[in-house]
ZAZA-178591 format. One record per residue (C-alpha): residue in one letter; x, y, z; residue number from 0. Coordinates in nm, 4 decimals, m for minus. Layout:
BEGIN
('a',(X,Y,Z),NUM)
...
//
This chain:
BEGIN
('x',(0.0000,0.0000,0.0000),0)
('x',(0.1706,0.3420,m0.1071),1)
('x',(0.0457,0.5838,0.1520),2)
('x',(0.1018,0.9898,0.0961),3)
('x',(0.1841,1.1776,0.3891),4)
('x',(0.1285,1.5402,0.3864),5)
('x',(0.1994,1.7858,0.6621),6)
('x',(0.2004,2.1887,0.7188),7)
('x',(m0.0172,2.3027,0.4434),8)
('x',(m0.0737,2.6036,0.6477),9)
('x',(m0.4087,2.6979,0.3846),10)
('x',(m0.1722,2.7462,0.1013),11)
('x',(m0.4097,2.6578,m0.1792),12)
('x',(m0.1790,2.7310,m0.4221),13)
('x',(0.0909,2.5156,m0.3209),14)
('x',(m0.1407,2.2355,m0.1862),15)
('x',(m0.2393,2.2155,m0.5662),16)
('x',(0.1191,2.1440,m0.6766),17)
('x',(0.1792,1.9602,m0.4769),18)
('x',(m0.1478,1.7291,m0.5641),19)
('x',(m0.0511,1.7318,m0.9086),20)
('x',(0.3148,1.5865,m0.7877),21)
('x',(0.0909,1.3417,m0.6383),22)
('x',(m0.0793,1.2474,m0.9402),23)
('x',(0.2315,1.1862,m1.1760),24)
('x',(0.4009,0.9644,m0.9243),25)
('x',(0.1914,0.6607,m1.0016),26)
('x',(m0.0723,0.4698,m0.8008),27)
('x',(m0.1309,0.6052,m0.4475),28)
('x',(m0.3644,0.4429,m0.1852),29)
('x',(m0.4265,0.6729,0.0610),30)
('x',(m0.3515,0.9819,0.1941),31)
('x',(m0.2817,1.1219,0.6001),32)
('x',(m0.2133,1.4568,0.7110),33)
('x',(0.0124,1.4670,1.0051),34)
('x',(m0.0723,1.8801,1.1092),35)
('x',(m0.1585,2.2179,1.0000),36)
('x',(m0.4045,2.1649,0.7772),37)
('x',(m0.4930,2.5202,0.8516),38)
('x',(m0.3509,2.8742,0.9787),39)
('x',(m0.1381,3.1452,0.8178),40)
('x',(m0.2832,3.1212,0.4887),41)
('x',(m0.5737,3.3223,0.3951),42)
('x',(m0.8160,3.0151,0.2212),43)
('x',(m0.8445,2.7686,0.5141),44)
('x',(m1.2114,2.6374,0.4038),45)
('x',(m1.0969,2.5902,0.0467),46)
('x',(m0.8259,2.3963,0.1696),47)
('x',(m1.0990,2.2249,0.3841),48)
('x',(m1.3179,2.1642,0.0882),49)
('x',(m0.9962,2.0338,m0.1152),50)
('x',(m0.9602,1.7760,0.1775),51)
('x',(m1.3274,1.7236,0.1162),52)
('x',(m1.2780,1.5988,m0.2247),53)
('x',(m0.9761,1.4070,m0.2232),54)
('x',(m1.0623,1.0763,m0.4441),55)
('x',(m0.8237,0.8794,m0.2283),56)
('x',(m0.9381,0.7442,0.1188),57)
('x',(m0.7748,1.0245,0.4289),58)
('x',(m0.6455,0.7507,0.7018),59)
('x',(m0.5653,0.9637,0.9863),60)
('x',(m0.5763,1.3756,0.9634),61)
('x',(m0.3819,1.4692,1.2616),62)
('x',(m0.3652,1.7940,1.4592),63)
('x',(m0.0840,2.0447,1.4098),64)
('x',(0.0215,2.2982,1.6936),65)
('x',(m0.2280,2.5216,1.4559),66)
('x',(m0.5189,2.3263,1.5066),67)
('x',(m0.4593,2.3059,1.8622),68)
('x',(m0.5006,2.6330,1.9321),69)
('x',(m0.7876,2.7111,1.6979),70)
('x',(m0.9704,2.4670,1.8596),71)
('x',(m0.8870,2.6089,2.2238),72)
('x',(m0.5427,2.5374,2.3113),73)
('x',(m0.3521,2.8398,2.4079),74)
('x',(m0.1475,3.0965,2.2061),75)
('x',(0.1044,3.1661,2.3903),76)
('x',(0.3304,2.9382,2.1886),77)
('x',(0.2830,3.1734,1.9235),78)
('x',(0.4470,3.5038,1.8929),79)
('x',(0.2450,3.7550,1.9173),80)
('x',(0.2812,3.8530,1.4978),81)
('x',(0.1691,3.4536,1.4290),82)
('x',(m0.1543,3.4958,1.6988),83)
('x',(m0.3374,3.7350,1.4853),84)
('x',(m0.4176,3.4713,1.1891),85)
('x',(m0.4833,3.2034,1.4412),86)
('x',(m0.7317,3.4625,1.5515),87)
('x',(m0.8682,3.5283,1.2459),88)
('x',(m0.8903,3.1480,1.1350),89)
('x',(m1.1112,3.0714,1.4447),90)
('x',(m1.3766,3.2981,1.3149),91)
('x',(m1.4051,3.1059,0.9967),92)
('x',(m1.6497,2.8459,0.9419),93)
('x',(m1.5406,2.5332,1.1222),94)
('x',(m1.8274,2.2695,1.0769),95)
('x',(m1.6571,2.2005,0.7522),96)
('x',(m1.3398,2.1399,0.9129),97)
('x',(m1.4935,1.9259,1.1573),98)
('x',(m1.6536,1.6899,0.9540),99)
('x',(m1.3028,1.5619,0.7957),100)
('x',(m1.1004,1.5427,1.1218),101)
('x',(m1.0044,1.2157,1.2319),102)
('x',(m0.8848,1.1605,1.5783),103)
('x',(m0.7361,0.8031,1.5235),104)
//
């Protein structure tokens, strides 16, 4: 089973899309997991959301990131105080999405 791993996306649509298409031309993949920071810093976190959404390979484990952490409630103090303001920003964006495709396991 060839397994992708993808971490630190950050909401980078742009990038996340390469980096799909790398995906693509490297053969047969089975699955996918993303190992943290799905979200944060970028300004599109629900399209990267609704790109997560419509993956056509199976997601086996979508992990949480120090990002997601502290969107979700953890604190942000670990953050400087530059990096708390999209943090911020991201936890006023519409989350139900987002909480349909995470996967504690």
């Amino acid at each position: 089973m060839r397994i992708v791993i993808l971490s630190d996306i950050h909401a980078n649509v742009t990038a996340f899309k390469a980096v799909l298409a790398d995906i693509s031309s490297i053969g047969k993949v089975d699955a996918l997991a993303i190992i943290g920071d799905l979200v944060n810093y970028g300004p599109r976190p629900n399209e990267i959301i609704e790109m997560v959404n419509g993956l056509d390979k199976p997601l086996l484990v979508n992990l949480w990131g120090n990002h997601e952490y502290s969107i979700f409630g953890g604190s942000l103090e670990r953050f400087a105080t530059v990096y708390q303001t999209p943090i911020t920003w991201t936890k006023k964006s519409n989350w139900l999405s987002y909480s349909r495709i995470i996967n504690w396991g």
